[in-house]
C-alpha positions in Angstrom: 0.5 71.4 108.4 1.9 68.5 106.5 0.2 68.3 102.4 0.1 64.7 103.1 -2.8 63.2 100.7 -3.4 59.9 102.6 -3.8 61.3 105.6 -6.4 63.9 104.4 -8.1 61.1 104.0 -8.1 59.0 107.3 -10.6 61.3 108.9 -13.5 60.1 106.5 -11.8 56.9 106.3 -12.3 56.6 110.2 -15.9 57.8 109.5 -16.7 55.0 107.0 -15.6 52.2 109.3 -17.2 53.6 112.9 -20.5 53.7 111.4 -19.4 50.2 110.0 -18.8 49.3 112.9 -22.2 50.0 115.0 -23.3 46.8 115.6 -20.0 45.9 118.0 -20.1 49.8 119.8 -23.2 50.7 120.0 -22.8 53.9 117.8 -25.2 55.5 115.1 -23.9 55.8 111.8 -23.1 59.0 110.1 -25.4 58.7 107.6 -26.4 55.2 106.6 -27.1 55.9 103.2 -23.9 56.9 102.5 -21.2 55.7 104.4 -22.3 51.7 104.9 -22.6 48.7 103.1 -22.8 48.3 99.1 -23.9 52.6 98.7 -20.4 53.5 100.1 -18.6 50.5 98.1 -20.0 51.9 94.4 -18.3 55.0 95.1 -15.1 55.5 93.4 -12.1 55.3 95.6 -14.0 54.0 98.0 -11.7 50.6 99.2 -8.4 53.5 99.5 -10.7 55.4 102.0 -11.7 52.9 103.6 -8.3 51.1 104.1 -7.5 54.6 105.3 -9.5 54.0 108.3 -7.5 50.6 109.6 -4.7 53.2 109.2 -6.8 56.2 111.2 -7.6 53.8 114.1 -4.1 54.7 115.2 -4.1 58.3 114.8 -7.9 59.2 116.0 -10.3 58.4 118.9 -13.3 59.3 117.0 -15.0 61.8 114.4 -15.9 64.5 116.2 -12.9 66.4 117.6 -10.1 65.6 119.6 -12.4 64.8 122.4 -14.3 62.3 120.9 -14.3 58.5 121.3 -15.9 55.6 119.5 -15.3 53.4 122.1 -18.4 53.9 124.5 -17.5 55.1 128.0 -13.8 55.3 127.4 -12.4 58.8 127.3 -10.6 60.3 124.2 -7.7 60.9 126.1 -7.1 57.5 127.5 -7.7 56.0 124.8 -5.5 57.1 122.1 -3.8 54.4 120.5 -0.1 56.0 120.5 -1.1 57.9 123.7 -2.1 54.8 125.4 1.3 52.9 123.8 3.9 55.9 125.4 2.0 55.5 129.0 2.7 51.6 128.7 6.3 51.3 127.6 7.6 54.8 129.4 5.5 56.1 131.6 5.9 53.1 133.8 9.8 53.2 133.7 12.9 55.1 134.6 12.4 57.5 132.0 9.6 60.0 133.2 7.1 61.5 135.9 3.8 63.2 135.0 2.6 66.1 137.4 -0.7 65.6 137.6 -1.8 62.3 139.7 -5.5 63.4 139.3 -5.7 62.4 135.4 -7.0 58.9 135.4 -4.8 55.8 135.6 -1.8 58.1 135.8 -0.7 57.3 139.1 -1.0 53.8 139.3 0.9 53.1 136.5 4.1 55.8 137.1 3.9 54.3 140.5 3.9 50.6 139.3 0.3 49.9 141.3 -2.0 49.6 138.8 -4.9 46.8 138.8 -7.0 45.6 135.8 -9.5 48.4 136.4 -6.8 50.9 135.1 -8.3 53.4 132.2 -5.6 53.4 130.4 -5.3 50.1 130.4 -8.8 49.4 129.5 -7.8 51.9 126.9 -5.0 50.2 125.0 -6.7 47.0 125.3 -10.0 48.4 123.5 -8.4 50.7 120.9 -6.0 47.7 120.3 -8.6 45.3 120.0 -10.9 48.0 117.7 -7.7 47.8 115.2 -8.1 43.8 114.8 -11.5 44.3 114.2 -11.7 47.2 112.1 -8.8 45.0 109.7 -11.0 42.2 109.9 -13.8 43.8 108.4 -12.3 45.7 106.1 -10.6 42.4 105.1 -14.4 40.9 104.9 -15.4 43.7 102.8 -12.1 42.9 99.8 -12.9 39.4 99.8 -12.8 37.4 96.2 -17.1 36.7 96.9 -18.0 40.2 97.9 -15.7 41.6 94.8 -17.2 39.4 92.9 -21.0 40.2 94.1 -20.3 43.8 93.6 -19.0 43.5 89.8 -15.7 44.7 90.3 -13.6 43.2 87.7 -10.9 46.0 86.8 -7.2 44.5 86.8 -6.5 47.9 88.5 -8.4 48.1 90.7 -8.4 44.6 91.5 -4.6 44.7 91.8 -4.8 47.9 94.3 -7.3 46.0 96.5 -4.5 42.8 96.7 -2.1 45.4 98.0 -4.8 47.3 100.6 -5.3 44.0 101.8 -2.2 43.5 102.5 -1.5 46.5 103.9 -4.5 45.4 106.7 -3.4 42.1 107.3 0.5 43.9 108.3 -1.5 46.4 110.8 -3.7 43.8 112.3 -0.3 41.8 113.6 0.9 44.7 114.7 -1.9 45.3 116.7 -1.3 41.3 118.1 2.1 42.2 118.6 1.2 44.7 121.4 -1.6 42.3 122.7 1.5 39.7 123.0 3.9 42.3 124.1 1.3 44.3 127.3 -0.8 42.0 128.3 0.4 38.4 127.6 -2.4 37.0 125.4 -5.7 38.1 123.1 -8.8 36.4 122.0 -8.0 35.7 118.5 -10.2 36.0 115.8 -9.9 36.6 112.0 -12.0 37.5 108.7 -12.9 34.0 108.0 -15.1 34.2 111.8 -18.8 34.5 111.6 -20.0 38.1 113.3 -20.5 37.9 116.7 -17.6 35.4 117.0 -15.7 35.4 120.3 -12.5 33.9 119.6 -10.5 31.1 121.5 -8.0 33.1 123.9 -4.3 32.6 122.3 -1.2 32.9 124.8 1.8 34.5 123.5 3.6 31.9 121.8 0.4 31.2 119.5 0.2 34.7 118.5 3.9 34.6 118.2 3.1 32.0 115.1 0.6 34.2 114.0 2.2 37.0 113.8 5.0 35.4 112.3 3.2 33.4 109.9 1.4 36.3 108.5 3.9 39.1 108.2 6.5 36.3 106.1 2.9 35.8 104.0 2.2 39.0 103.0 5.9 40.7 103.1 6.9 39.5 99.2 4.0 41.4 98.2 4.4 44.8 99.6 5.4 47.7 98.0 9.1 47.8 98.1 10.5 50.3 101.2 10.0 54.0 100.3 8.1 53.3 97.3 4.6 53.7 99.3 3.1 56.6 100.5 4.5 58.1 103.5 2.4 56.7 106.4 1.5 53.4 105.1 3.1 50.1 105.3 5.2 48.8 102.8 8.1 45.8 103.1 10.7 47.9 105.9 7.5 47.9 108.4 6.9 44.0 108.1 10.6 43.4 108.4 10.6 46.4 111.4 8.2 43.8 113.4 9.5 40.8 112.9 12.4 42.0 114.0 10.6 43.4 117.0 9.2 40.0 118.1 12.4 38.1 116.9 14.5 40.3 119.4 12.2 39.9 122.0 11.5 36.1 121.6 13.1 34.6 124.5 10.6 36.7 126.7 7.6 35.6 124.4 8.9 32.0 123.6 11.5 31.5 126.1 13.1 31.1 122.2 15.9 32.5 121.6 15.4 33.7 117.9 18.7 36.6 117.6 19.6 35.5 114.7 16.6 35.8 112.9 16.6 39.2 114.0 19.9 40.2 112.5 18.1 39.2 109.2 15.5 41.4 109.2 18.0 44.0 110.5 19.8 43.7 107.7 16.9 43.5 105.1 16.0 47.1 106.5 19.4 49.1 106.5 20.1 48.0 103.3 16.4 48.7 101.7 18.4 52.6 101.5 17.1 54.3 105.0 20.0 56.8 105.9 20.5 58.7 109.4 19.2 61.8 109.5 22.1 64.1 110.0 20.4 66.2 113.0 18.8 64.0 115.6 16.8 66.5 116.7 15.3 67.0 113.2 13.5 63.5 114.1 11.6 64.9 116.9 10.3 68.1 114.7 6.8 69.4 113.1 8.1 68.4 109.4 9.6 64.8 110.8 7.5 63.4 107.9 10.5 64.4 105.7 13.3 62.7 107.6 15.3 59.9 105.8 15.1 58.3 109.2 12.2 57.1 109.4 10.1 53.4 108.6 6.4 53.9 110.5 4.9 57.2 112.6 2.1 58.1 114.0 0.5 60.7 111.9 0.0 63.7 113.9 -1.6 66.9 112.1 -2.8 70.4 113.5 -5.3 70.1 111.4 -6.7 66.8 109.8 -5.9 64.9 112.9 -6.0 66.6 116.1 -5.9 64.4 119.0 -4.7 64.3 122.0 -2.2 61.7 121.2 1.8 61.1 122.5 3.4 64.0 120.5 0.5 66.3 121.7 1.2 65.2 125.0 5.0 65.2 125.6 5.3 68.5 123.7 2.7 70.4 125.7 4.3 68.6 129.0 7.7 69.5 128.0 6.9 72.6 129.0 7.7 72.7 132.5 7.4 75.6 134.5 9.6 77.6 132.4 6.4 79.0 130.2 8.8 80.8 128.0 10.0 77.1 126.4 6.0 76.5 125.1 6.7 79.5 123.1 10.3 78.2 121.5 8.6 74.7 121.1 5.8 75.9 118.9 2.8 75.7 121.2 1.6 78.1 123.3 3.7 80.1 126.0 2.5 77.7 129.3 1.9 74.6 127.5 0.3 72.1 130.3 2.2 73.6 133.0 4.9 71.0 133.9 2.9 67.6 133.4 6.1 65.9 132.8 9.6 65.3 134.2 12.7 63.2 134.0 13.7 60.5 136.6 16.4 61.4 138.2 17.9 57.6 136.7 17.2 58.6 133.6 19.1 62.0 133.8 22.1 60.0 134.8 22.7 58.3 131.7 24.2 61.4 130.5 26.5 61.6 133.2 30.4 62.5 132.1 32.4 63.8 129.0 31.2 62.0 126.4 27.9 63.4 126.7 29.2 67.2 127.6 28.1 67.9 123.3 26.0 65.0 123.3 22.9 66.7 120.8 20.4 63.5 122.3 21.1 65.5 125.4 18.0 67.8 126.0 17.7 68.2 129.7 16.9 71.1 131.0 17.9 71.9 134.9 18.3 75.3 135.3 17.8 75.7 139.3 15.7 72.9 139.5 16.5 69.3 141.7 17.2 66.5 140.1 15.6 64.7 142.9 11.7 64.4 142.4 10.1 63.8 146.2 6.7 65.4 145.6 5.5 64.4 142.2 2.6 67.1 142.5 5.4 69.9 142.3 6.2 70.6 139.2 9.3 72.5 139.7 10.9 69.3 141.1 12.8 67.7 138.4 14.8 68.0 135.6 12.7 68.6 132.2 13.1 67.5 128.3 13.3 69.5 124.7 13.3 66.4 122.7 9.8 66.8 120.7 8.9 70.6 118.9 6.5 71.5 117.4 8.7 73.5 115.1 9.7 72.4 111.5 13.4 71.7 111.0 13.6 75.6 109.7 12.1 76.7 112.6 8.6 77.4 111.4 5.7 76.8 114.1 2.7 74.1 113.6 -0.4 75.9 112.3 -2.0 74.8 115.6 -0.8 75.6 119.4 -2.0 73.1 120.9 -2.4 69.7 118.3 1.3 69.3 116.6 2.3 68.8 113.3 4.7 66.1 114.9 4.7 62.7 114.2 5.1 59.9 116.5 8.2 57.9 115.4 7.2 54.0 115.8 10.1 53.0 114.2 13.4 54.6 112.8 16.5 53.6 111.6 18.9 54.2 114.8 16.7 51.6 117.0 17.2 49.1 114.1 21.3 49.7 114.8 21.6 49.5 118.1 18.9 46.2 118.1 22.0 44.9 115.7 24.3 46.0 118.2 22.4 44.2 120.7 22.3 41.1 118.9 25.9 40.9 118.3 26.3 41.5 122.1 24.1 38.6 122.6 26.2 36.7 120.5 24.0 36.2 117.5 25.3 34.4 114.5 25.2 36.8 111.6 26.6 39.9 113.7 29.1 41.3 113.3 30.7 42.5 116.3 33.1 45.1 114.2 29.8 46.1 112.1 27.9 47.3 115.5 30.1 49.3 117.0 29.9 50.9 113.8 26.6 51.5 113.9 27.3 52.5 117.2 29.4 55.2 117.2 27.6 56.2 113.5 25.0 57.2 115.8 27.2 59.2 118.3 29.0 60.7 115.7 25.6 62.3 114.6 25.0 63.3 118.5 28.2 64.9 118.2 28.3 66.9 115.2 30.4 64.6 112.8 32.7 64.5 116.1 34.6 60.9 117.5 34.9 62.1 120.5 32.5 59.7 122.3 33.0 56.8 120.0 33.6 53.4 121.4 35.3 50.1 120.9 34.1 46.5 121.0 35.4 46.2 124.4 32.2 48.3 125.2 29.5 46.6 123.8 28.2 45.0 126.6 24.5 44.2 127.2 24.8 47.3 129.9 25.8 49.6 127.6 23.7 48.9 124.8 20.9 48.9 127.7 21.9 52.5 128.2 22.5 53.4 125.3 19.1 52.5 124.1 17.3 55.3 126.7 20.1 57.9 125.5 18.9 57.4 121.8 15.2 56.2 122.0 13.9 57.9 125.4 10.3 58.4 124.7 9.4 56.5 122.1 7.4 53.8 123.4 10.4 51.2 124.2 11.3 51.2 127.1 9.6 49.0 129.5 10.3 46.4 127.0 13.9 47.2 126.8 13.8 46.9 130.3 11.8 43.3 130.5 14.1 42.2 127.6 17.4 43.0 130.0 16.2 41.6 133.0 16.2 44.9 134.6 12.4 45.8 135.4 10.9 43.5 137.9 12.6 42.5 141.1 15.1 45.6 142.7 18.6 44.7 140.5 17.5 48.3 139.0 15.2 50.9 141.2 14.4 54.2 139.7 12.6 56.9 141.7 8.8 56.2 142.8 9.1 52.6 140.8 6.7 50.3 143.2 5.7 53.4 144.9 8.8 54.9 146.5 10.3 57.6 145.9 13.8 56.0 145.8 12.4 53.5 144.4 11.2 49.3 145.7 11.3 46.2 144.0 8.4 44.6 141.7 6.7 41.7 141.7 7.7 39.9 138.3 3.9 39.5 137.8 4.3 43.1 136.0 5.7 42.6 133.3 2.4 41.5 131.7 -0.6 43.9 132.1 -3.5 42.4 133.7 -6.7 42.5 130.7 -9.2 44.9 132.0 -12.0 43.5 134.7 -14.3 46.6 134.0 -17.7 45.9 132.3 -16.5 48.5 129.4 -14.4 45.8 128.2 -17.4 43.2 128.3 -19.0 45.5 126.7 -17.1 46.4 123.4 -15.1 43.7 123.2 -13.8 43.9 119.7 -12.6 40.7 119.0 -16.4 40.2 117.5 -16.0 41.1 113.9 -18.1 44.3 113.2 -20.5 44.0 110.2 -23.2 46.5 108.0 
């Protein structure tokens, strides 16, 4: 269990803002007299814990277990915010199968067939939208009138609330920056909306300016990189997104904005993030420690169990080899072979280079590569990238919710999104400086080794493609990756059971965006309406 203070906190943090939040879903609040309006507010420390639940949002489904959701009529386990994000950007690519069909939305979306009535789908969208609207209350509830009104005049304080705010404002674009990156567009409201607003719908380049417009607004006034506490935004997360939507640009804008991209690149390796020297050490129960990373996913055993991505993909590393659950900190059969590698994916690791290659976690054993019955789980090659096992080798206090965090955003993807940009051509890359980065990051794979290192002449837009899956497989990039490359509609690149066949069909380019969800759940609690006490 990580002694992490802030995230002690997010559980009653996410308390304070559901019961805030009853008018928009329909919920009861915990106890009126003490968790809403001006009686919660008096209470000292009270704007910290309630920031704390923009931040919870992302980590929890609701307050009552694992199993609970806020969102009415939406199951906890589809609607996990990270959970929901790893189905979206991997479970639809090249890069892995889940077992069991029967778990809903599943199959549609590892099959490429999924229609707006998709849970998990309906999931994202919700959870996503809850973020805007939790930050937009909690944004209503710092301004200058309601400080004012409540007689809260300490410079102190005053001066912590300017940074909470701020801190808000960064998580809300993120949230618009997966609107703009899954589904294409988002109704678009703000603070300054009256409750009950439904806001004008904005296409992607509009929340492109948005998101733009407030991330450079706010970014001067962050804490500095690694001066905040771990798990909350400071200046290397604003500069992690930017880059995000300035690499990505062309497919938003039809833009091309590389450039800008290198910038932020290089505001982030030099704000002091260092490689951690075991790339494995990323993927374990104490990740929280590694100089690696910008932004996670909290995950906890304890304050924060849910069913979220690390839970997942550790439990379905398992495979059928039940012995691994036991070696990966969980328990002995873990979910019993839930999920399994692409035979695509597998093939990246193909040859020589990769014979040491520490990124290299497959596991075959006697099992095909091939994958022609995705109900049979001992078809397919398996993974060991996530443990839940500290870097000493010390299990999670729980066996089934991990200690290990989810990592949104490390320092190797800001390298090879250099490297990419230099590939592209960008001005302000340097085509020497990325295959530095390059091979710094195979030289980790490979013990401090050269062996696999590369030359300019490599760095081409294929290879950084690939090299992207090698170093980032599951953690929530791919499909974008894919989109970015030209690679994921159409059939220039099948992968097995993409369009549903097993060796794979072309897609209609109208995937690429995923369709907002038609069922009345969404009608219901849609949270673009600012919540209110």
């Amino acid at each position: 269990m990580k002694k992490i203070q802030f995230k002690s906190i997010c559980f009653l943090g996410l308390a304070i803002v559901f019961s805030s939040c009853t008018k928009d879903l329909d919920q009861l609040p915990l106890d009126p007299h003490i968790y809403t309006g001006e009686a919660f507010y008096a209470q000292p420390g009270a704007y910290k814990q309630a920031l704390a639940g923009v931040y919870g949002n992302l980590a929890l489904t609701g307050t009552s277990g694992a199993g609970d959701s806020f969102l009415v009529g939406i199951d906890a386990g589809t609607s996990q915010y990270g959970r929901c994000l790893w189905y979206l950007q991997d479970l639809t690519t090249d890069e892995v199968l889940w077992s069991y069909e029967n778990d809903p939305g599943t199959k549609e979306l590892q099959r490429n067939i999924w229609t707006a009535s998709n849970p998990v789908i309906l999931g994202m969208y919700s959870r996503t939208m809850a973020e805007v609207a939790i930050a937009n209350d909690y944004l209503k509830q710092t301004s200058d009138d309601k400080l004012s009104s409540r007689g809260v005049t300490d410079p102190t304080l005053l001066g912590e609330i300017a940074l909470y705010r701020k801190e808000a404002r960064v998580l809300r674009a993120m949230a618009y920056y997966n609107m703009m990156d899954l589904f294409g567009k988002a109704a678009f409201v703000t603070e300054n909306d009256a409750v009950g607003t439904s806001g004008p719908e904005y296409n992607r380049t509009q929340l492109f300016n948005f998101i733009e417009s407030e991330l450079n607004d706010v970014l001067p006034g962050l804490k500095p990189a690694h001066s905040n506490e771990y798990g909350r935004v400071d200046q290397a997360v604003a500069h992690m997104i930017l880059a995000k939507i300035y690499l990505n640009a062309q497919v938003y804008t039809g833009n091309d904005r590389y450039a800008d991209c290198v910038t932020h690149c290089n505001a982030i390796i030099n704000a002091g993030y260092t490689l951690n020297a075991n790339y494995l050490n990323n993927f374990k129960a104490d990740n929280n420690t590694s100089s690696e990373m910008i932004f996670t996913l909290q995950s906890d055993g304890v304050y924060t169990q849910n069913y979220g991505p690390t839970t997942v993909m550790i439990n379905g590393e398992v495979g059928s080899l039940e012995s691994n659950g036991v070696s990966l900190g969980i328990g002995a059969g873990g979910w019993g072979g839930a999920l399994r590698l692409r035979k695509q994916f597998v093939q990246k690791f193909d040859g020589s280079d990769f014979a040491t290659d520490s990124r290299k976690t497959i596991i075959s054993g006697t099992r095909s590569i091939d994958i022609n019955d995705v109900a049979d789980r001992d078809q397919g090659y398996i993974l060991a990238k996530y443990s839940n096992r500290s870097s000493t080798g010390v299990a999670g206090v729980n066996s089934t919710f991990v200690d290990t965090d989810f990592p949104l955003f490390r320092l190797a993807d800001v390298y090879l999104m250099y490297a990419e940009c230099a590939a592209r051509g960008a001005s302000g890359a340097s085509t020497a400086q990325a295959v530095t980065y390059v091979n710094a990051l195979r030289e980790r794979a490979n013990n401090g080794s050269q062996v696999a290192n590369v030359s300019a002449s490599n760095l081409t837009l294929d290879f950084i493609l690939d090299e992207r899956a090698r170093e980032l497989h599951w953690e929530g990039h791919r499909r974008q990756d894919l989109i970015r490359f030209g690679k994921y509609t159409g059939g220039a690149y099948n992968w097995a059971w993409k369009g549903n066949g097993s060796n794979g069909i072309a897609i209609s380019n109208n995937l690429k965006v995923f369709p907002i969800p038609t069922s009345s759940l969404a009608a219901n609690q849609n949270l673009t309406q600012n919540p209110g006490y």
